[in-house]
KEKOL-682699 format. One record per residue (C-alpha): x, y, z. Coordinates in steps of 0.1 Angstrom, whole numbers, plus 5000, padded with zeros to 4 digits. Example, Ala and Ser with C-alpha at 12.3 -4.5 7.8 and 13.67 -1.06 7.14 Angstrom:
BEGIN
512349555078/513749895071/
This chain:
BEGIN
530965652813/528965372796/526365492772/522965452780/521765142759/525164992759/525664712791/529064632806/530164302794/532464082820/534163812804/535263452816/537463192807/537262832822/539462532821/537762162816/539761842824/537861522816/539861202829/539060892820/540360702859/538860322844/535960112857/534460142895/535259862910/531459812915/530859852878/528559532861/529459522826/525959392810/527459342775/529659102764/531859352749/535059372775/536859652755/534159932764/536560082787/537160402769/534760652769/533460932742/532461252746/530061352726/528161672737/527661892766/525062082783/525362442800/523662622822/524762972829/523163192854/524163552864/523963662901/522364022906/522664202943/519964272957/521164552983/517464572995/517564263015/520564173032/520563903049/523063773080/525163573060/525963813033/524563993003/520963812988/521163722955/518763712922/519463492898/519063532860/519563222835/521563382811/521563102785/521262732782/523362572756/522362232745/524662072721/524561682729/525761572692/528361852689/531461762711/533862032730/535262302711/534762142679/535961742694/534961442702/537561292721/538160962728/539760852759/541160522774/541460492813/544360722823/543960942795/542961322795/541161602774/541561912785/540062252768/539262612776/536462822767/534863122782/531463332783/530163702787/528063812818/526164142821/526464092858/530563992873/529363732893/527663412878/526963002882/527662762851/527062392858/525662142833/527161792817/528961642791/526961342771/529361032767/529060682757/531660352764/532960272735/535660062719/539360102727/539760092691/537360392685/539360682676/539061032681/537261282659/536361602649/532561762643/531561672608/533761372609/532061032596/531660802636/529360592647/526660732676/526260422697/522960512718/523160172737/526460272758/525760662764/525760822796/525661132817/528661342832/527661602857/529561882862/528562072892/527562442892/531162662896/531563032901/532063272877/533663612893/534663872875/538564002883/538264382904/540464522878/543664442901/544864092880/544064202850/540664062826/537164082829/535364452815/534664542779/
């Protein structure tokens, strides 16, 4: 039985894949710099909500729910898990990383901020010397996904 004071905790892990696929074919390069096709990510933005049922009001389509924003985190100088990758078109960066609900259902959406920069940039790590090129950066959305908490079946989720 919990103690009073003391909330459950459900944990999550999530999976990012950032792929650099090259220029859209619409793209209009206003610089006269044709090696800005790889890109660097530089920052991110999070927005995590938790989802609280509200058995009061049920509606037709399922169980109404109240959101809570948990937290937003808003690092746009401070890379992914410590990196600030650089990618060329075809490459990939791929991390995992999780976050604690009170509630076992949630949201997390955001972005990542990124910049074009030169093929010949290379990759680094926070606190590494680089050069912040503001002219070139850009937004990534990444749209809302759900965060559900395992029913103790699979394995995960409860502390």
């Amino acid at each position: 039985t919990p103690k009073p004071n003391i909330s459950i905790k459900h944990r999550f892990a999530y999976r990012i894949r950032i792929e650099n696929i090259g220029r859209d074919k619409d793209y209009r390069n206003t610089t006269d710099d044709d090696d800005l096709e790889a890109v660097q990510l530089l920052g991110r933005t999070w927005k995590i909500v938790e989802h609280e049922s509200n058995n009061e009001n049920e509606e037709s389509d399922g169980v109404d729910l109240k959101e809570k924003e948990v937290v937003t985190v808003d690092a746009p100088t401070g890379g992914a898990v410590g990196h600030l990758p650089v990618l060329k078109p075809g490459q990939i960066f791929e991390y995992m990383s999780g976050c604690e609900l009170t509630t076992p259902t949630g949201t997390m959406g955001g972005s990542f901020y990124m910049s074009r920069v030169s093929t010949q940039t290379k990759s680094c790590t926070i606190g590494d010397p680089m050069d912040m090129n503001m002219e070139h950066q850009f937004l990534m959305n990444v749209e809302p996904f759900a965060l559900i908490a395992d029913d103790g079946g699979g394995g995960g989720g409860d502390l």
